[in-house]
C-alpha positions in Angstrom: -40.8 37.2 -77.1 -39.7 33.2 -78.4 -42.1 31.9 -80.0 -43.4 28.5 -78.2 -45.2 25.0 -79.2 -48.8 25.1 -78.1 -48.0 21.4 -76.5 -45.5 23.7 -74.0 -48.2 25.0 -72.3 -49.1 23.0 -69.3 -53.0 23.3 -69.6 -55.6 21.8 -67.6 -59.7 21.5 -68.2 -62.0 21.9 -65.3 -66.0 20.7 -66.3 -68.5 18.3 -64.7 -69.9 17.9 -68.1 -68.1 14.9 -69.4 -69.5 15.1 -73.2 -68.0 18.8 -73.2 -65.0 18.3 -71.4 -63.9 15.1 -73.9 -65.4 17.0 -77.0 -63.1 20.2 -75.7 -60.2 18.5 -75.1 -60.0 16.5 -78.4 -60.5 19.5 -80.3 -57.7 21.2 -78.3 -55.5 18.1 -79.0 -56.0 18.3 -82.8 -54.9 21.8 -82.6 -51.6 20.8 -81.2 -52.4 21.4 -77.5 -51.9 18.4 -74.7 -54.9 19.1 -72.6 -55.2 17.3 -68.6 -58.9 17.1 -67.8 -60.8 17.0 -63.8 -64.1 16.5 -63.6 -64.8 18.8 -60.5 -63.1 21.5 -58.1 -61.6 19.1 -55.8 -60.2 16.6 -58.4 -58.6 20.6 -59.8 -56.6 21.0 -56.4 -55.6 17.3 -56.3 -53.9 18.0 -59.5 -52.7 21.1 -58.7 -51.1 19.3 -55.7 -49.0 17.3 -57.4 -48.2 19.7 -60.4 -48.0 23.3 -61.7 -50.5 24.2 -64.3 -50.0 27.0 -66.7 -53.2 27.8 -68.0 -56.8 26.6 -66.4 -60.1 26.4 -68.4 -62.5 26.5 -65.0 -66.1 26.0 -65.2 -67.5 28.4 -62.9 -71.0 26.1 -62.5 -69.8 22.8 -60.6 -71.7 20.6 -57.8 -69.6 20.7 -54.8 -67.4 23.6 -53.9 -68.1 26.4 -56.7 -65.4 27.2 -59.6 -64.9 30.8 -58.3 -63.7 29.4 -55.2 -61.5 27.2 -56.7 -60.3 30.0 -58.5 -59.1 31.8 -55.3 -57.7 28.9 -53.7 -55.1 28.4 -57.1 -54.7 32.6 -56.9 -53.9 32.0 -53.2 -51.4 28.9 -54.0 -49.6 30.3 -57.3 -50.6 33.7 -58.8 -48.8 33.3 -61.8 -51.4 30.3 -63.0 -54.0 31.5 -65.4 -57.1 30.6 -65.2 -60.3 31.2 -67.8 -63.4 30.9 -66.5 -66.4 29.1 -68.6 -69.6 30.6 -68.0 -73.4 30.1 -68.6 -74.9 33.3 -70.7 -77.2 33.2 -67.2 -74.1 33.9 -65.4 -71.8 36.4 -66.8 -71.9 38.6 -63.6 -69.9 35.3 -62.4 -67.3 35.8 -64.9 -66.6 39.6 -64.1 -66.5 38.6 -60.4 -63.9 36.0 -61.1 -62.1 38.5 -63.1 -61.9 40.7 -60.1 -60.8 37.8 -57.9 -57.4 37.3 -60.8 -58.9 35.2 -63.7 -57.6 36.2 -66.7 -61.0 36.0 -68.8 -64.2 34.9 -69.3 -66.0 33.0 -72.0 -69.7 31.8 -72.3 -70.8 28.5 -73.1 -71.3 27.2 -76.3 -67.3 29.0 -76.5 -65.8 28.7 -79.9 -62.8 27.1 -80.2 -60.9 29.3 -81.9 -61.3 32.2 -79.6 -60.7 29.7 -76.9 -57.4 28.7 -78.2 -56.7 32.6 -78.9 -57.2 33.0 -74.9 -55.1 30.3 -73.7 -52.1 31.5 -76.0 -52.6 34.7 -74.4 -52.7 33.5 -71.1 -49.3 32.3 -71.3 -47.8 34.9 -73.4 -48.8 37.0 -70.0 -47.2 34.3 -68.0 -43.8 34.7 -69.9 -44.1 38.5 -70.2 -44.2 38.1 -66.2 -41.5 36.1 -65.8 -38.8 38.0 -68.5 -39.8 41.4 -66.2 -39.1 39.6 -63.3 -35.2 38.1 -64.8 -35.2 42.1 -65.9 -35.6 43.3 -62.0 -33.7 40.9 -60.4 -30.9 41.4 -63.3 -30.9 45.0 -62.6 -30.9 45.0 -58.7 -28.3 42.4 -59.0 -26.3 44.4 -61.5 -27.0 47.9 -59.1 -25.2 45.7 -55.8 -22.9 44.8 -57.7 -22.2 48.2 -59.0 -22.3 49.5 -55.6 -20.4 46.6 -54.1 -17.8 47.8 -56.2 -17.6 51.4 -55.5 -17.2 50.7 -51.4 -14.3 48.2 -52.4 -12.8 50.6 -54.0 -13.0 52.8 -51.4 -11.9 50.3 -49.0 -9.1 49.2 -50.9 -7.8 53.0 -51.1 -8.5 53.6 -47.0 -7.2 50.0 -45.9 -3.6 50.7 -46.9 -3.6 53.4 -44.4 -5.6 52.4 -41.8 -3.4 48.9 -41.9 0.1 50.9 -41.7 -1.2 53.4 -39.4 -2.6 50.4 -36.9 0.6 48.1 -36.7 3.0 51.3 -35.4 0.6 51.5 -32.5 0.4 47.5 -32.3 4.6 47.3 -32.6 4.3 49.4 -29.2 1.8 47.3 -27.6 3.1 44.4 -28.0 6.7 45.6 -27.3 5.2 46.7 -23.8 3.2 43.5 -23.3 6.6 41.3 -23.3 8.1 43.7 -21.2 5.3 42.8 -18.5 5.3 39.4 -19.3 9.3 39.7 -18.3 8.2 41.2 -15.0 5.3 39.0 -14.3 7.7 36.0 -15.2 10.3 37.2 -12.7 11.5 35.7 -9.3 10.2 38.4 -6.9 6.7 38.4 -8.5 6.2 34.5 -8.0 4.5 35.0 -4.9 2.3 37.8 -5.9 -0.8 37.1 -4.9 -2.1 39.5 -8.3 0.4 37.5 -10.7 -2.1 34.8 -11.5 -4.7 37.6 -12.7 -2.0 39.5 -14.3 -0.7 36.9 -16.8 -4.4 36.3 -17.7 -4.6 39.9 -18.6 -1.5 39.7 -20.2 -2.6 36.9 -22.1 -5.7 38.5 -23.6 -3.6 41.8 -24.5 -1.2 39.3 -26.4 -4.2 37.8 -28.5 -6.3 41.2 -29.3 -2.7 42.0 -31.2 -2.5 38.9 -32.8 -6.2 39.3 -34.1 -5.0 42.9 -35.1 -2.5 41.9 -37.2 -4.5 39.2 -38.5 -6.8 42.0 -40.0 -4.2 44.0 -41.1 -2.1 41.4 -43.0 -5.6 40.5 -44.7 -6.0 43.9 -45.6 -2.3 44.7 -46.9 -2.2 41.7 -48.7 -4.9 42.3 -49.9 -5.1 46.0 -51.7 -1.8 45.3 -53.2 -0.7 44.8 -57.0 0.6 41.1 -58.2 0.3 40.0 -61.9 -1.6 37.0 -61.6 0.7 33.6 -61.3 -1.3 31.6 -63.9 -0.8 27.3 -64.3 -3.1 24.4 -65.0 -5.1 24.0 -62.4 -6.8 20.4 -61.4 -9.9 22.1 -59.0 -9.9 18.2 -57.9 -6.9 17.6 -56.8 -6.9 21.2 -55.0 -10.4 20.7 -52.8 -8.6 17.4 -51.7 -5.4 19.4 -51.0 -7.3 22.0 -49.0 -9.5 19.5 -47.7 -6.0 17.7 -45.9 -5.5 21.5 -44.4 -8.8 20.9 -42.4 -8.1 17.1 -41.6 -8.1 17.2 -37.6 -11.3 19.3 -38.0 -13.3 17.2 -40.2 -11.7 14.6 -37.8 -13.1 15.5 -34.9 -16.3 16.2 -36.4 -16.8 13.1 -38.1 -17.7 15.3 -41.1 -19.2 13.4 -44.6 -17.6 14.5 -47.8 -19.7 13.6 -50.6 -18.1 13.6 -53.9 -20.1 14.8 -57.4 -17.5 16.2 -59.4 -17.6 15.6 -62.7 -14.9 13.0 -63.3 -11.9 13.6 -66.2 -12.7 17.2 -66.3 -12.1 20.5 -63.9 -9.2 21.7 -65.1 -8.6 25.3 -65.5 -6.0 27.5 -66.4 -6.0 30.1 -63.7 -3.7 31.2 -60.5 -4.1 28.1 -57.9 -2.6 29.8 -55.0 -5.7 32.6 -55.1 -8.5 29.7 -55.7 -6.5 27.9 -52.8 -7.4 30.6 -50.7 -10.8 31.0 -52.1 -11.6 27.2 -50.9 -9.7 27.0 -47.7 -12.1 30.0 -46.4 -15.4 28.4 -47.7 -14.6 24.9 -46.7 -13.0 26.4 -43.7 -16.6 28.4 -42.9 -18.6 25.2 -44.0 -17.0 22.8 -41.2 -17.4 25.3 -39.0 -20.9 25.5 -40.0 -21.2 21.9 -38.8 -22.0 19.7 -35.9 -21.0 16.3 -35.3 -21.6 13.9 -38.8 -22.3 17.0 -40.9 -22.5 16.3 -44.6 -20.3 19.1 -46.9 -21.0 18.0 -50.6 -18.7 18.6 -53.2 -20.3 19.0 -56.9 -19.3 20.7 -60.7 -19.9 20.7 -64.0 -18.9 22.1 -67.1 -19.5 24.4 -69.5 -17.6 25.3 -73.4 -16.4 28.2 -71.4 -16.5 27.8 -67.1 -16.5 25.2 -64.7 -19.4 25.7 -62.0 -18.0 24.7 -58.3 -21.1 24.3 -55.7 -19.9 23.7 -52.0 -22.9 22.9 -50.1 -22.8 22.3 -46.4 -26.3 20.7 -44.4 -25.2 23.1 -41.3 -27.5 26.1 -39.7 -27.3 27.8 -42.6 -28.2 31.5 -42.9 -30.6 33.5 -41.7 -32.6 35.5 -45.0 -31.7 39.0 -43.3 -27.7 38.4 -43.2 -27.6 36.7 -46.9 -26.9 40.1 -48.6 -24.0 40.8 -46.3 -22.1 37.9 -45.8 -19.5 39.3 -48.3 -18.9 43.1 -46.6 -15.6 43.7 -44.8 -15.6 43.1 -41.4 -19.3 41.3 -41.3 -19.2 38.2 -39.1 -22.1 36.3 -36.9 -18.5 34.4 -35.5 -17.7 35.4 -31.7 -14.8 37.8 -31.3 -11.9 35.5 -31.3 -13.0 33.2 -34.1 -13.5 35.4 -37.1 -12.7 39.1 -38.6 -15.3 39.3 -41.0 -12.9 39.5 -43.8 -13.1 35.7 -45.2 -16.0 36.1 -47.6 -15.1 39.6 -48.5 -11.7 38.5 -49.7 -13.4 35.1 -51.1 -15.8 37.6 -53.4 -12.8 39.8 -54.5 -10.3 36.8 -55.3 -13.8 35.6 -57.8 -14.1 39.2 -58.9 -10.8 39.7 -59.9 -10.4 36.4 -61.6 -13.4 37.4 -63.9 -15.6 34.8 -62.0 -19.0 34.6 -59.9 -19.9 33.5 -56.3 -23.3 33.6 -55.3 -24.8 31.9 -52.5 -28.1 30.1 -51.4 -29.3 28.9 -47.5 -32.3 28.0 -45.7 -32.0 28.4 -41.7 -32.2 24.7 -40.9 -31.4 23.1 -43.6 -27.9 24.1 -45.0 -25.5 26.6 -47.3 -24.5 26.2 -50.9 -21.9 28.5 -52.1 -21.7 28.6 -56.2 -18.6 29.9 -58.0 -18.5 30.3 -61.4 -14.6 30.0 -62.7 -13.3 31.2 -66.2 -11.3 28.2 -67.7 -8.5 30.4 -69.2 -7.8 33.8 -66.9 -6.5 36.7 -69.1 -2.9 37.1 -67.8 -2.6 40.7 -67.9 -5.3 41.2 -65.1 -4.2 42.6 -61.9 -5.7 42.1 -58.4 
């Protein structure tokens, strides 16, 4: 573990004796702590309300509403506070019921200051041990998806070629037969057909299930096969406001905001702009979709020695918590039959992938969608999609 400055730790005295809560705290301060003191339970939460505390020294003896049930009321808000309780030698079966209710010790009064200041070291050294397992289990399930995300593209890469070719012979006939119809529904001794009307609309739909076909299929040709990367200078600015002209009749008709935060004289990398084209065309594409009338889609960056970090954020529906780990597999879409294939994302994450990048994204039901992408400001140029 770092080491850390004792004025780090975010420490707060609770005592309703004045004269020992002052004489405490100075003594903490010389010792290179930065103590906050309250005077009672309630004056506890009302700091606790407007700030996170680290460490608590908690009296368990107050007037008013006890210190054991303050303690349960900061376990209930955020278990990762630690709180030390401060006992009378009358009152030790106190401490060991606080220490079943989450406190992290006890100490009985007259406490000595050094073992005091041991205990609140302690107390956070258990807070960072916490939080470095919990990086270490989100790292690893994120690293195990990711692992996992890879083997199915794989697969899917290897299966798409065929299923692609092996769907447009089938499609070739369909559509062949469907213009063949459409020349005999079209013709002058069906005009008074009572069924022509119903025909042509069955025709119609035949004619756009194909065209949605292909759609897929093209996706998934183009995208399984082999192309060296095509690699330029690459102004991410001047690209969003190039895509951003692609959706200018939708954004339009929306009245959609676009709020500007990019980092100004920077964003340039050296990477292939036709594939991060593509990459921003489907997310801004999916964010003004995402949108009602005067939406706001914000545009932000900044910049690293090594990446640049792209965030499009959208203040749409956003999406629900249950859907956010599949919003990049193949053929997942909450879109309605006509408006999406589910392949959007899925390309979106391999373009990233393949250009030695990262795209993760964040959204509250209500409230919005941020997609981050993490880009590589030089792209080896002997990768291969």
């Amino acid at each position: 573990m770092m080491p850390f400055d004792d004025k780090e730790i975010r420490l707060l005295l609770v005592d309703d004796e004045d004269g020992f809560r002052s004489a405490i705290a100075k003594r903490l301060k010389k010792r290179g702590f930065n103590p906050e003191e309250a005077s009672d339970g309630e004056a506890c939460l009302q700091i606790l309300s407007q700030k996170r505390m680290d460490v608590i020294v908690l009296d368990v003896n107050m007037p008013g509403v006890s210190g054991l049930d303050i303690l349960a009321r900061i376990k209930q808000s955020d278990e990762n506070t630690q709180v030390i309780l401060l006992t009378g030698n009358a009152a030790i079966s106190d401490g060991v019921e606080g220490i079943k209710t989450g406190a992290f010790d006890y100490l009985t009064k007259p406490v000595e200051i050094d073992h005091l200041t041991n205990k609140i070291r302690q107390a956070f050294e258990i807070i960072h041990l916490e939080m470095e397992n919990r990086e270490e289990l989100e790292y690893r399930e994120k690293l195990e998806k990711k692992m996992i995300d890879a083997e199915r593209l794989v697969s899917l890469g290897t299966m798409a070629t065929g299923i692609a070719h092996e769907i447009n012979n089938p499609l070739a006939i369909i559509n062949e037969a469907a213009g063949f119809m459409k020349e005999v529904v079209n013709s002058p001794e069906m005009a008074a057909n009572p069924k022509k009307a119903s025909l042509e609309l069955g025709i119609d739909k035949i004619e756009k299930s194909i065209k949605r076909a292909r759609k897929i299929t093209h996706q998934l040709l183009g995208y399984v096969k082999k192309e060296d990367f095509k690699l330029s200078r690459v102004d991410l600015k001047a690209l969003l406001h190039e895509t951003l002209g692609l959706l200018k009749k939708e954004i339009k008709d929306k009245e959609i905001e676009i709020l500007w935060e990019m980092e100004k004289g920077k964003n340039i990398l050296w990477s292939d702009p036709y594939q991060i084209r593509q990459v921003l065309l489907n997310l801004l594409s999916n964010a003004v979709h995402a949108l009602g009338k005067n939406g706001l889609i914000t545009l932000s960056s900044k910049e690293t020695p090594l990446d640049i970090v792209l965030v499009i954020q959208d203040n749409g529906a956003g999406i629900p918590k249950e859907n956010l780990g599949r919003i990049f597999d193949p053929f997942f879409t909450t879109k309605s039959f006509d408006s999406g294939t589910g392949l959007g994302l899925y390309v979106v994450h391999k373009i990233i992938t393949n250009l030695e990048g990262d795209i993760d994204v964040e959204s509250v039901p209500g409230e919005g969608t941020s997609f981050i992408i993490r880009l590589q400001k030089q792209v080896e140029n002997n990768i291969s999609q």
